[in-house]
NULUM-517024 format. One record per residue (C-alpha): residue number from 1; x, y, z; residue in one letter. Coordinates in nm, 3 decimals. Layout:
<sites>
{NUM,{X,Y,Z},'A'}
...
</sites>
This chain:
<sites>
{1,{6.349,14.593,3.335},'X'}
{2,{6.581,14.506,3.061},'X'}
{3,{6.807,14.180,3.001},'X'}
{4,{6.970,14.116,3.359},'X'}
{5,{7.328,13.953,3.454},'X'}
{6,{7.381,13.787,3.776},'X'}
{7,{7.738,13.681,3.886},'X'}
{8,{7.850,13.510,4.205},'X'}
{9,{8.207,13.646,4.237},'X'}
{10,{8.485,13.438,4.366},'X'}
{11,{8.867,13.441,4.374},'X'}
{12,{8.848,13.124,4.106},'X'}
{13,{8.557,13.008,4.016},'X'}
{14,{8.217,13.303,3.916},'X'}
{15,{7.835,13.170,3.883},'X'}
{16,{7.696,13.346,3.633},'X'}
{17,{7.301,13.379,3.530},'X'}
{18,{7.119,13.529,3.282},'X'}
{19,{6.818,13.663,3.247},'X'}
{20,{6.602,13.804,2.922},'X'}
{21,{6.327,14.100,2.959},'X'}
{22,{6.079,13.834,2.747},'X'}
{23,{6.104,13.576,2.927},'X'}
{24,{6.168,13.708,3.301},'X'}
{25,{6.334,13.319,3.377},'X'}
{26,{6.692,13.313,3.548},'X'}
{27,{6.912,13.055,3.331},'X'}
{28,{7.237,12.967,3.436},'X'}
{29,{7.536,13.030,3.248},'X'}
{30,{7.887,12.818,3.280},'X'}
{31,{8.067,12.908,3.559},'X'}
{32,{8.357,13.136,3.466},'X'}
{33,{8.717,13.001,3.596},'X'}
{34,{8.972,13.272,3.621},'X'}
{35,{9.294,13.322,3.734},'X'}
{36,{9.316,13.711,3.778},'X'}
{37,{8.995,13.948,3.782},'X'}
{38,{9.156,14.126,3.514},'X'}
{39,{9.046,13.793,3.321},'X'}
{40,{8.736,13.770,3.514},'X'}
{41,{8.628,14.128,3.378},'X'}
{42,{8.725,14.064,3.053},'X'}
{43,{8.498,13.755,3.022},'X'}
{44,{8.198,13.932,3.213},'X'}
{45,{8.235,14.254,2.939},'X'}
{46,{8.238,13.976,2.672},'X'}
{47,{7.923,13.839,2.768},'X'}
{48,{7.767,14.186,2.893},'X'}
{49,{7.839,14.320,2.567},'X'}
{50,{7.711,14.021,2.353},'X'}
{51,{7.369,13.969,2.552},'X'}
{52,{7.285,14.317,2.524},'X'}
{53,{7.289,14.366,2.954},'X'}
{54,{7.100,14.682,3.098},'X'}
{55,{7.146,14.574,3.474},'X'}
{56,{7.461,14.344,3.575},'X'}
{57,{7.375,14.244,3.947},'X'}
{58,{7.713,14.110,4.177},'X'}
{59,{7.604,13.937,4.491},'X'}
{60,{7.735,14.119,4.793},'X'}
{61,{7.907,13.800,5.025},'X'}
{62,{7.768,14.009,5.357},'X'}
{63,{7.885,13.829,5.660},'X'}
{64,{7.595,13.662,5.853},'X'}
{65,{7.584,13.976,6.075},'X'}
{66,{7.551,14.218,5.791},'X'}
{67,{7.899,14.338,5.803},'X'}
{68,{8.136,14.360,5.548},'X'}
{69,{8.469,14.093,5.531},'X'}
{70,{8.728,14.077,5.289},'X'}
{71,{8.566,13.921,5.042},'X'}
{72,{8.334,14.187,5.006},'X'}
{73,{8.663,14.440,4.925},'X'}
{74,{8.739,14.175,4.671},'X'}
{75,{8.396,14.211,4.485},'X'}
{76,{8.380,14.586,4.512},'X'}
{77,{8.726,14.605,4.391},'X'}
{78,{8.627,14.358,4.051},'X'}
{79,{8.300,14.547,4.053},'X'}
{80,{8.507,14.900,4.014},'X'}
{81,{8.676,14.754,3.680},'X'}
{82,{8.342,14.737,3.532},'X'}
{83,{8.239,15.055,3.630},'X'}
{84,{8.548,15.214,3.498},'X'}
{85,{8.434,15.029,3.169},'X'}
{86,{8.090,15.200,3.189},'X'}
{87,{7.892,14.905,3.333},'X'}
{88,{7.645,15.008,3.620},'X'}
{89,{7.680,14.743,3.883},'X'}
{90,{7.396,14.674,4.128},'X'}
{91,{7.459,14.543,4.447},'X'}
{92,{7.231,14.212,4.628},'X'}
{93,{7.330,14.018,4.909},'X'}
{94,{7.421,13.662,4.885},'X'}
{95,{7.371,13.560,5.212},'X'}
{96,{7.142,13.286,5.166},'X'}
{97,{7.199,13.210,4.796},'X'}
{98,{7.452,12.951,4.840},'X'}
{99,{7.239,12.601,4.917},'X'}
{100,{7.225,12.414,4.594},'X'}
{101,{7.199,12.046,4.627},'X'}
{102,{7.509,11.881,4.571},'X'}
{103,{7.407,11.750,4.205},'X'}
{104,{7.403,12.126,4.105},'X'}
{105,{7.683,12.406,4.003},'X'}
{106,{7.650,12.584,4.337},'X'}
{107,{7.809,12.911,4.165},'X'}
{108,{7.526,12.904,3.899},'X'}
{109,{7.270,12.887,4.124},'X'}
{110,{7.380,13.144,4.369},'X'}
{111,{7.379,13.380,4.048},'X'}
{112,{7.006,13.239,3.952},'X'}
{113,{6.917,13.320,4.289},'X'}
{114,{7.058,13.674,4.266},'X'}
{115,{6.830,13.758,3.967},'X'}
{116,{6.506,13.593,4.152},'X'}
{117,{6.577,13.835,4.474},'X'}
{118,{6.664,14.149,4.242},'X'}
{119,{6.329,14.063,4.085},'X'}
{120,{6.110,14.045,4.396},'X'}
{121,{6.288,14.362,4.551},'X'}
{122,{6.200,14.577,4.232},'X'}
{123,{5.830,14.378,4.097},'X'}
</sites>
């Protein structure tokens, strides 16, 4: 399946996750704070590039009918400046990735969470 990247997009604050193809365990990653998603990309191509990514998954923030908001513009909009920089994006929904316990980086664990579901969809 190859080394996987996970990231819970936002319009400040991105959960991040990794996962290796030996180990097959989502790890978070620190949350990325950005200001523009030009910086956002950058930082996501840094650590694409270093961890040797095959698949970089972006949660899909479906609205609880299914339907697509504005936030989802927003993420396919960041996820088009990676694919312009040659990074295949996969899409999951986020839905229900979002109830960490308060003690936890909820933007972490979303992106954990992305890599589990990707996992059981495709195992």
């Amino acid at each position: 399946m190859g080394n996987l990247l996970a990231l819970d997009v936002g319009s400040k604050r991105t959960g991040i996750a990794f996962c290796s193809d030996q180990t097959g365990v989502a790890v978070s990653l620190e949350t990325i704070k950005h200001n523009s998603i030009e910086a956002l990309a950058e930082s996501v191509l840094a650590i694409y590039h270093d961890r040797n990514i095959s698949t970089l998954l972006c949660g899909l923030p479906l609205l609880p009918t299914g339907e697509e908001g504005a936030q989802v513009v927003f993420v396919r909009g960041f996820a088009a400046l990676l694919e312009n920089e040659g990074v295949v994006v996969e899409f999951v929904d986020e839905r229900y990735t979002s109830d960490a316990p308060a003690s936890v980086d909820k933007d972490a664990s979303a992106a954990c969470k992305l890599i589990l579901t990707y996992q059981e969809r495709n195992s």
